[in-house]
C-alpha positions as CSV (number, residue, x, y, z in Angstrom):
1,X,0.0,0.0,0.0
2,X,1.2,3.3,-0.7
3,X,2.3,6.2,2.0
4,X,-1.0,8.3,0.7
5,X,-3.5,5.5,0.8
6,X,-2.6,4.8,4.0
7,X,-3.3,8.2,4.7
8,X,-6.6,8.0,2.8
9,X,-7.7,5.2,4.7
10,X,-6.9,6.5,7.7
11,X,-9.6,9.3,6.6
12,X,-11.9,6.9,5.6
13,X,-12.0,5.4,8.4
14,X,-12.1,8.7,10.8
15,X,-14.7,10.8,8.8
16,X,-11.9,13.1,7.8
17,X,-12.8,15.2,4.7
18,X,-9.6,16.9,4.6
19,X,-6.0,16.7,5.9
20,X,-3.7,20.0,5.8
21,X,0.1,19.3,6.4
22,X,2.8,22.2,6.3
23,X,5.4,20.5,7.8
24,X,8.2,19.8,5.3
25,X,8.7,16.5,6.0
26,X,5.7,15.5,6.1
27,X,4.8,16.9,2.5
28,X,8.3,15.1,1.3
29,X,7.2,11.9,2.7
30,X,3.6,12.2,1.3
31,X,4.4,13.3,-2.1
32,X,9.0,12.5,-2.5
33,X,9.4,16.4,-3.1
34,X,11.2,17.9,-0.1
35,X,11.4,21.7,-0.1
36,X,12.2,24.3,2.8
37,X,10.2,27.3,1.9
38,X,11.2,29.5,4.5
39,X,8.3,32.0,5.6
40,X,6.0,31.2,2.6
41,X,3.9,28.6,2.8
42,X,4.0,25.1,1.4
43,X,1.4,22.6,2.1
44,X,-0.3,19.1,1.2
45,X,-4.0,19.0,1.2
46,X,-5.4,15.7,1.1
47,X,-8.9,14.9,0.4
48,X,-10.3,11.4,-0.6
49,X,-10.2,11.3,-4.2
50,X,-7.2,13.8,-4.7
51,X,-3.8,15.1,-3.0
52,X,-2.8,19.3,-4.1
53,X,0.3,20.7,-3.7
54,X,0.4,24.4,-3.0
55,X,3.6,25.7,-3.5
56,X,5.4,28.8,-4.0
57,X,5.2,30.0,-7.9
58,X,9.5,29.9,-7.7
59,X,9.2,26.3,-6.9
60,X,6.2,25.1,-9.1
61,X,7.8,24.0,-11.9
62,X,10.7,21.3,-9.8
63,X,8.0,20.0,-7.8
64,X,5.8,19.4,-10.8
65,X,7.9,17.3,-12.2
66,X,9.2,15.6,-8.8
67,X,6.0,15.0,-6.6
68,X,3.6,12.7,-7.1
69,X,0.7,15.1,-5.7
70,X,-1.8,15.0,-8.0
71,X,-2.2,18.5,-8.6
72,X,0.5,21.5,-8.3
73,X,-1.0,24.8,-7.7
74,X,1.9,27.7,-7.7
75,X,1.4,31.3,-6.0
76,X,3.2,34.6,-6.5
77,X,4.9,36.2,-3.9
78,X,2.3,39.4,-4.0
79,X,-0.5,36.6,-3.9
80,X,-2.3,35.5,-0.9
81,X,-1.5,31.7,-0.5
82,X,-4.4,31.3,2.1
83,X,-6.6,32.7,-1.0
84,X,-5.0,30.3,-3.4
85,X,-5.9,27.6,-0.7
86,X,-9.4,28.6,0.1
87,X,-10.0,28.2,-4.0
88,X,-8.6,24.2,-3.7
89,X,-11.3,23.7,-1.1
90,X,-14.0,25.1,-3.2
91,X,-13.1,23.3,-6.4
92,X,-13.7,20.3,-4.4
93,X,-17.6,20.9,-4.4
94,X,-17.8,19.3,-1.0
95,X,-18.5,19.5,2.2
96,X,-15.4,20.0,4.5
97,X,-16.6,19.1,7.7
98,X,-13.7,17.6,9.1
99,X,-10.1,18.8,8.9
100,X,-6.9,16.3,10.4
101,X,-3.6,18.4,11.5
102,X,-0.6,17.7,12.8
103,X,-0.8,20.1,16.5
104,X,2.4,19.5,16.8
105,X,3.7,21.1,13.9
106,X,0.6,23.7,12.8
107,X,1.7,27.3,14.2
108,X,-0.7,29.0,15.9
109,X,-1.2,31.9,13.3
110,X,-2.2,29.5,10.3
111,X,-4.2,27.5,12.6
112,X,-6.3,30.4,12.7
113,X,-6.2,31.4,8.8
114,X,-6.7,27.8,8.0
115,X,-9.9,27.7,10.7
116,X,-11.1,31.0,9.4
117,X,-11.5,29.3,5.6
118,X,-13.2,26.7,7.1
119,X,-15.1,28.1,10.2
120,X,-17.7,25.2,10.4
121,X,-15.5,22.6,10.2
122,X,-14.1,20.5,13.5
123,X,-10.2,19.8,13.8
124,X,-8.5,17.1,14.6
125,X,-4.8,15.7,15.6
126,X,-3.6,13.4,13.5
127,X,-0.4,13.7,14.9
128,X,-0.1,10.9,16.4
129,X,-1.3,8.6,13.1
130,X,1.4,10.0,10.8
131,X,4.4,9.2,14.0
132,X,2.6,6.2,13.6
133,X,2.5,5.8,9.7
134,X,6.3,7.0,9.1
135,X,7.9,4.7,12.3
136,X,8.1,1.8,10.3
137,X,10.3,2.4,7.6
138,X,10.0,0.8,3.9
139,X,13.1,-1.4,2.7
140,X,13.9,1.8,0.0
141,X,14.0,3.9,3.2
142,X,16.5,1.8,5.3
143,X,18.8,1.6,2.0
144,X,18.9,4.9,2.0
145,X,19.6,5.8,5.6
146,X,22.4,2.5,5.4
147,X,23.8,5.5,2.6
148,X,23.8,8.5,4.7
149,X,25.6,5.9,7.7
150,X,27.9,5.8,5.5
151,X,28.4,9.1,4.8
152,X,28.9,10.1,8.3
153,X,31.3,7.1,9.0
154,X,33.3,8.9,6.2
155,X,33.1,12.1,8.3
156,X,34.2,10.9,11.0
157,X,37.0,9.7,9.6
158,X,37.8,13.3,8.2
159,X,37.4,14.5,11.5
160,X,39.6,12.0,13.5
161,X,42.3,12.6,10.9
162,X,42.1,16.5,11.3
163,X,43.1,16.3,14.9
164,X,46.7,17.9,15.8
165,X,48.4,19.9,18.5
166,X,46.4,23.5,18.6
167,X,43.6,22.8,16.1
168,X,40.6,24.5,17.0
169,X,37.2,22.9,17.2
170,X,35.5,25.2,14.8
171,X,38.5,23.9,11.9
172,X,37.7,20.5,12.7
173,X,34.1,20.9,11.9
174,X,35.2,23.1,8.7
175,X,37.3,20.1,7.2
176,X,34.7,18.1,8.0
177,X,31.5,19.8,6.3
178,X,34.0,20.8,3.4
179,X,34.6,16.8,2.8
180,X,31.0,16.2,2.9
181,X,30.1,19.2,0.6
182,X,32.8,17.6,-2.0
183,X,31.0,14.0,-1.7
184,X,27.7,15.4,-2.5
185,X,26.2,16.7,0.8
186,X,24.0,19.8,0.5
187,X,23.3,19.7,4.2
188,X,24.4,17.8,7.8
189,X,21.6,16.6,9.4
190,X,22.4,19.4,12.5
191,X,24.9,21.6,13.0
192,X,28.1,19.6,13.3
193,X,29.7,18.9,16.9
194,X,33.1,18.6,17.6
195,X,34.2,19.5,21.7
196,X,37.6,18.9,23.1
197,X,37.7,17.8,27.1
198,X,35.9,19.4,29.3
199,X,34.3,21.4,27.2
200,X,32.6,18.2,25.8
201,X,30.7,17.8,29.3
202,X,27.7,19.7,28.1
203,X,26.2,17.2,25.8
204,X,24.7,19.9,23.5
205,X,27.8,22.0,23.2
206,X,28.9,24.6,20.6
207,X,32.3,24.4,18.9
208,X,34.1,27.1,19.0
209,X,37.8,28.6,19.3
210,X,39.2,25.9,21.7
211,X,42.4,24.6,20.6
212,X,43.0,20.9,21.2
213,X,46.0,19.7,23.7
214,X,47.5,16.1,24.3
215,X,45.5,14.5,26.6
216,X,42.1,15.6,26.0
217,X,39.1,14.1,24.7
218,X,37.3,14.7,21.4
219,X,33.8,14.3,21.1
220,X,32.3,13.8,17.5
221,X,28.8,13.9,17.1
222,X,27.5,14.7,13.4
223,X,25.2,13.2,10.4
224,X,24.1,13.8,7.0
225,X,21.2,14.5,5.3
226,X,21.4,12.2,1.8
227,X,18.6,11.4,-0.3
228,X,16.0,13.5,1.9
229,X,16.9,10.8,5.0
230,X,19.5,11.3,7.8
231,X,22.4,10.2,9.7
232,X,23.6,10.9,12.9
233,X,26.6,9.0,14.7
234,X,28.6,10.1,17.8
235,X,32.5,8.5,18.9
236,X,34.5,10.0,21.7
237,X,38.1,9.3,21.4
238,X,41.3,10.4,23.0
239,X,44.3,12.6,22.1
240,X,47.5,10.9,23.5
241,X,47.3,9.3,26.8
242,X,44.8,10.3,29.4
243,X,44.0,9.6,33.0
244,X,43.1,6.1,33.8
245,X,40.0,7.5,35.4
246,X,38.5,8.6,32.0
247,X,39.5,4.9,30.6
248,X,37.2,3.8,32.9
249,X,34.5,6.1,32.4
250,X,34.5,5.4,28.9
251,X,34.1,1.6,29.2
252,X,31.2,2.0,31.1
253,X,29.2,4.4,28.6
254,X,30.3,1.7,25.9
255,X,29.2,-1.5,28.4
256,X,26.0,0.4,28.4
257,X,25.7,1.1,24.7
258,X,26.5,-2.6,23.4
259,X,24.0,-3.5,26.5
260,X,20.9,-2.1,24.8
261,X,22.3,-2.3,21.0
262,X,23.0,-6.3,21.5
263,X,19.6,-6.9,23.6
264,X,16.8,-4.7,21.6
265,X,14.3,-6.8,20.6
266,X,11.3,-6.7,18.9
267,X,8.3,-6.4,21.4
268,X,10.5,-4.6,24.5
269,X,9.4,-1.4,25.6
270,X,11.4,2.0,24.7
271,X,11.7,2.1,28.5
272,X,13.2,-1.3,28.6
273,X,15.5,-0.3,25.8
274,X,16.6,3.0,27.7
275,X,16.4,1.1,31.0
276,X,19.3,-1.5,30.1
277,X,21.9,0.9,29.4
278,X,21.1,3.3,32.6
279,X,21.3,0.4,34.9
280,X,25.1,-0.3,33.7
281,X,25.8,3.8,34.5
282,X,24.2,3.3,37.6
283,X,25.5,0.3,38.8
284,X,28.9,2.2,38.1
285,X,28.1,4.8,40.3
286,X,27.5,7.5,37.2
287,X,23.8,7.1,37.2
288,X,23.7,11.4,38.3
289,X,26.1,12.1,34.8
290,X,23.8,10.2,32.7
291,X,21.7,13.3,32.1
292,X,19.5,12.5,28.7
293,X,16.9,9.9,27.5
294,X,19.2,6.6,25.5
295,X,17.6,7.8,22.1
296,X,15.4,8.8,19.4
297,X,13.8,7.9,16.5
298,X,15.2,9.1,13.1
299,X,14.2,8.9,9.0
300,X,13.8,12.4,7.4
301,X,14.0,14.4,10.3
302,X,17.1,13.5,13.1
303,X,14.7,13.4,15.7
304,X,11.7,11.4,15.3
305,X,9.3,9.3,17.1
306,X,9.5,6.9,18.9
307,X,11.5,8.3,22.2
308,X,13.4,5.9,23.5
309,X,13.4,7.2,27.7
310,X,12.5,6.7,30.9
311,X,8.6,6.6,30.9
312,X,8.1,5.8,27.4
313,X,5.8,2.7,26.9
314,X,6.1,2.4,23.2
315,X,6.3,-0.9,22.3
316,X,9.5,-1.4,19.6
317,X,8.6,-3.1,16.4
318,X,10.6,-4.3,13.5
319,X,11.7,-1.6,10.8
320,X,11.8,1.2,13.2
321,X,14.9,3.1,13.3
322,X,16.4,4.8,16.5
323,X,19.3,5.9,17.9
324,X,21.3,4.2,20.9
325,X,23.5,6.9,22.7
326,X,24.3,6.5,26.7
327,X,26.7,9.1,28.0
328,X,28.4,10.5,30.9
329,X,29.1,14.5,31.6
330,X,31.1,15.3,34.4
331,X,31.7,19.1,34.7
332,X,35.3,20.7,34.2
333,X,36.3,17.3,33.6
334,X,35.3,15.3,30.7
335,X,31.9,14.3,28.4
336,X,32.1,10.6,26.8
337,X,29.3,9.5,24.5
338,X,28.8,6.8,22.0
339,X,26.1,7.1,19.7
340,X,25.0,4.5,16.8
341,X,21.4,4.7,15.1
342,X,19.8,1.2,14.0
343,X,16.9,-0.3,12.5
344,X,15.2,-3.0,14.4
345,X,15.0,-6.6,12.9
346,X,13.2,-9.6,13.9
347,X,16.9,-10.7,15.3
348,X,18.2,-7.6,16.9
349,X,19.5,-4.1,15.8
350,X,21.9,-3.2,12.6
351,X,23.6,-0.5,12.6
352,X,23.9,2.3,10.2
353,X,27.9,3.1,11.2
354,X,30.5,1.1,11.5
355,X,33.6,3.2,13.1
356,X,35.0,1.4,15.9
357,X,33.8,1.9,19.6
358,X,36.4,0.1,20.4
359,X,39.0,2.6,22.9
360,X,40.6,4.6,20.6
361,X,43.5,7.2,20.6
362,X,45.2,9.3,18.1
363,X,48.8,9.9,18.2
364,X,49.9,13.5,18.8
365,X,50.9,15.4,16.0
C-alpha cells in the first residue's frame, strides 16, 4: 500500500474530509518532493479522491515534475497563499466538515487562517497517526539511511584525521563539512559537533575557538542529510594518553551502549530499551552524569518518534529506526558519549555506522 492510501484510509475510516500538512517532511514523505520554503507557505492537502500541492510559484515547476501530488498549484509572492488555498477547497464541491492536522507542527497563526476558511468545520490531531504511519520504515528507506551511515562514517573519519596539536574545534568541523560538501552533501543533518575535554561535558555543546591539547578528549557527534533521509553517529576518542579515570569512564558508557544495541528486541518497551543501558551507568556509580533519554527515533528528520526514555511505553517493532547513545558528563572534567542509530529486525539491531567503539586514541601530531 502506498504512504498516501494509507493516509486515505486512515480518513476513511475517521470521517476526515480533509487533511492539511505544512510541515516539510511531512509533505516530502507524502508526495518524494522535499522543499524548505522558508516563511512562505507550502502545504499538502489531502482529500479522498485527490492530493494538491500548494507551493510557492519559484518552486512550481521542480515540484511538478518531482511530486507525485496530483495536482501542483503555484502562488506569486504578491498573492495571498491562504486565497489560493481557500480556492482548492471550493473546487472540491464538497462538504469540508472535518479537517486532520498535525498540532504539533501547525503554528498557531495558520491555525487560525486555515480555521477561518473553514469556520464550520471541527479539527483534529492526527499527529499521532502520521508518528505512527512513518515509524516503520519501507526497505527503500533503510537503504537509503544505510547510505547517509555511511556518509557520516566517512566524516568521521575526516574529522579524526584533522586532529593535531592546537587545532581549534571550529577547523575540525570546517574540514569536515568541506569533505561532505565535495562528496555530494547539500546539508548535515544538525549543526556539526566537535568538543575537546571538558568542554565536551555539556552534551549539546557549541564548537568554537578551543584549541586541542594532548591529553584531552574529542567528542564527534554529526550526520548527514542524503537522499531526503539522515544520519547521525557520535565517537568520543582520545588525544594521546589520558587519565586512567577517563579509561574507565568510557568503558562504562560503551558497556552500556553494546548493552541495549545487542539486547533490543522486537516487542521490549522503549523504556526497557533505555532502562538497560542506565542500569550499567548506575550500577557504576555514574547514574547522576547520565543526564539525557538513551535515544530517538530518526528517518527524514534527526529526531523522530519513537523516544526511547524513561517513561516511554512504546512498544519497539521491527523496521523502526532509533538511535542508541548513553553518555556520561562530568563538569570541568570530561563528556564521553557513544552514539549509533539502528533499524530494528526480527533478530536484533543493525547499525547504520561502523567506526569502531572500540578505545581509541590518536597519536599526537
Amino acid at each position: 500500500m502506498s504512504k498516501i492510501n494509507q493516509l486515505t484510509d486512515y480518513m476513511q475510516e475517521n470521517n476526515l474530509s480533509m487533511v492539511f500538512t505544512d510541515n516539510p517532511d511531512t509533505v516530502a514523505y507524502y508526495t518524494n518532493y522535499f522543499s524548505d520554503p522558508h516563511e512562505r507557505l507550502l502545504a499538502l492537502v489531502v482529500f479522498l479522491d485527490e492530493t494538491v500541492l500548494l507551493v510557492p510559484k519559484l518552486e512550481e515547476n521542480e515540484s511538478r515534475e518531482l511530486s507525485s501530488a496530483d495536482r501542483v498549484i503555484g502562488y506569486k509572492d504578491e498573492e495571498n497563499p491562504w486565497q489560493a488555498l481557500q480556492q482548492i477547497i471550493k473546487a472540491q464541491n464538497v462538504l469540508v466538515e472535518s479537517v486532520g492536522i498535525e498540532t504539533d507542527q501547525l503554528v498557531v497563526d495558520r491555525y487560525y487562517k486555515l480555521r477561518g476558511l473553514l469556520p464550520a468545520a471541527v479539527f483534529h490531531s492526527i499527529t499521532s497517526e502520521i508518528q505512527n504511519q512513518k515509524v516503520i520504515k519501507t526497505t527503500e528507506e533503510i537503504d537509503i539511511m544505510h547510505e547517509a551511515g555511511k556518509l557520516a562514517d566517512r566524516a568521521l573519519e575526516v574529522g579524526m584525521s584533522t586532529l593535531r596539536t592546537g587545532v581549534t574545534e571550529t577547523e575540525v568541523v570546517a574540514a569536515i563539512e568541506y569533505d561532505m560538501k565535495k562528496q555530494g552533501v547539500s546539508d548535515m543533518s544538525f549543526d556539526t559537533m566537535v568538543l575537546f575535554g571538558d568542554h565536551a561535558a555539556s552534551p549539546h555543546g557549541t564548537p568554537g575557538d578551543r584549541q586541542l591539547k594532548p591529553g584531552e578528549l574529542v567528542l564527534f557527534d554529526l550526520g548527514v542529510v542524503w537522499k531526503g533521509y539522515t544520519s547521525d553517529v557520535t565517537r568520543t576518542v582520545a588525544y594521546g594518553d589520558v587519565d586512567d579515570d577517563i579509561k574507565e569512564i568510557y568503558s562504562v558508557v560503551l558497556k552500556a551502549q553494546l548493552s541495549a544495541q545487542d539486547n533490543v528486541r522486537p516487542g521490549m518497551t522503549a523504556e526497557k530499551l533505555d532502562e538497560s543501558a542506565r542500569n550499567v551507568i548506575e550500577e557504576a556509580g555514574h547514574g547522576d552524569y547520565f543526564t539525557h533519554r538513551l535515544g530517538h527515533g530518526l528517518g527524514q528528520s534527526v529526531h523522530e518518534y519513537p523516544n526511547i526514555s524513561p517513561g516511554s511505553e512504546t512498544v519497539l517493532k521491527s523496521g523502526m529506526c532509533f538511535s542508541i547513545e548513553p553518555g556520561i558528563y562530568i563538569e570541568n572534567k570530561a563528556g564521553i558519549r557513544i552514539e549509533d542509530c539502528v533499524t530494528l529486525t526480527d533478530k536484533g539491531a543493525v547499525s547504520f555506522t561502523s567506526t569502531s567503539k572500540e578505545w581509541t586514541v590518536i597519536p599526537v601530531k
